[in-house]
N, C-alpha and C positions, 0 to 999 in steps of 0.2 A: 791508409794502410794498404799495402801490397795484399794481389791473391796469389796465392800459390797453389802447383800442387803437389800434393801430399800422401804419402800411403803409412795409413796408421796399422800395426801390426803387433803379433799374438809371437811370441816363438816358446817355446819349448824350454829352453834357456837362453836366455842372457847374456851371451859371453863372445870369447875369440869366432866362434864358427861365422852368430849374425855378422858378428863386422865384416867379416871377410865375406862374404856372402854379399853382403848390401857394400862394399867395396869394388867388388867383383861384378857385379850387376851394373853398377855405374861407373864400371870402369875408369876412377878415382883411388888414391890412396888416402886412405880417414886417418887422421891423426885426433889425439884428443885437444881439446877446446877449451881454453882457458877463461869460460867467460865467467862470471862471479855471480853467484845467487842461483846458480843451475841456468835450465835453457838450453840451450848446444852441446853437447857433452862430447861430438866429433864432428868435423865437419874434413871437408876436402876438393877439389876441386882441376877438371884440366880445359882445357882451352878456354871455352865459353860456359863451362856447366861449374856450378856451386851446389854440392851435397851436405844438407845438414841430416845428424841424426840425433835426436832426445830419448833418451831412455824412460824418460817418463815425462808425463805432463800433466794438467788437470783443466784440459776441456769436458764441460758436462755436456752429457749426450745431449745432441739436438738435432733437428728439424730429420727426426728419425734415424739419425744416426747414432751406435753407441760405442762412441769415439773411447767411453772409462773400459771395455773387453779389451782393447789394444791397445798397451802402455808405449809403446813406441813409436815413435816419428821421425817420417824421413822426407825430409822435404826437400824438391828437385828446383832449384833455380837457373836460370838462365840468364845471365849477366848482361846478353843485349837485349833484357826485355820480350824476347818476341814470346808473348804467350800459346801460340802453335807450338812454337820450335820445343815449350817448355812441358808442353803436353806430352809430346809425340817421347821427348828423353823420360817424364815420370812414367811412362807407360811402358817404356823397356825396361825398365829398372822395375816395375810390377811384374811386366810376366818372366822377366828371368829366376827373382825371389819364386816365383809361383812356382816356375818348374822345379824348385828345390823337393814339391812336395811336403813342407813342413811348415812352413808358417801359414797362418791365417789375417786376413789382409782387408784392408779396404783403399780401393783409389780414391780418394776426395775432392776436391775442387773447392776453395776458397771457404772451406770450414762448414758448405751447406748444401754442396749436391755432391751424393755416392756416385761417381761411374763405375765402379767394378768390385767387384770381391771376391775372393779368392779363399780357399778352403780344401787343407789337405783329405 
């Protein structure tokens, strides 16, 4: 299993704004996700970066994190693999969200170490 990382998030509502916000952020255009049984629900992608984003999911909180306050996921991949490269991209995509001011965030790293959180 791949690690990825990941910024699992709190918004206000649910709707056209995140998208475009977490679109805007990763500098991607999200189209909806046709995958079956939930999972991806938009995904997008340009050069080297692959943005998914779940509207919901059901990780139980662990190794102190409580991944069930932030129904949403956005996971940043990098298609050649480099995990620097995949950092340095989720971590713009965290603090441009952040600077919105309205969401509530966590950066995470392979489902068990928090680097960052965020809090309007």
């Amino acid at each position: 299993m791949s690690s990825y990382y990941q910024i699992f998030l709190r918004a206000p509502e649910v709707g056209e704004r995140l998208l475009s916000d977490i679109a805007g952020a990763a500098g991607v255009e999200l189209s909806s996700s046709s995958t079956s049984g939930g999972g991806i629900d938009f995904a997008g992608g340009a050069d080297t970066v692959k943005v998914q984003v779940e509207l919901s999911h059901e990780f139980d909180d662990d190794y102190g994190i409580p991944f069930s306050q932030y129904p949403v996921v956005v996971t940043v991949i990098d298609l050649e693999r480099s995990a620097a490269r995949e950092e340095v991209l989720a971590r713009d995509v965290f603090n441009k969200l952040a600077e919105a001011g309205i969401y509530s965030m966590l950066f995470v790293h392979d489902l068990s170490v928090l680097i960052d959180r965020a809090d309007p």
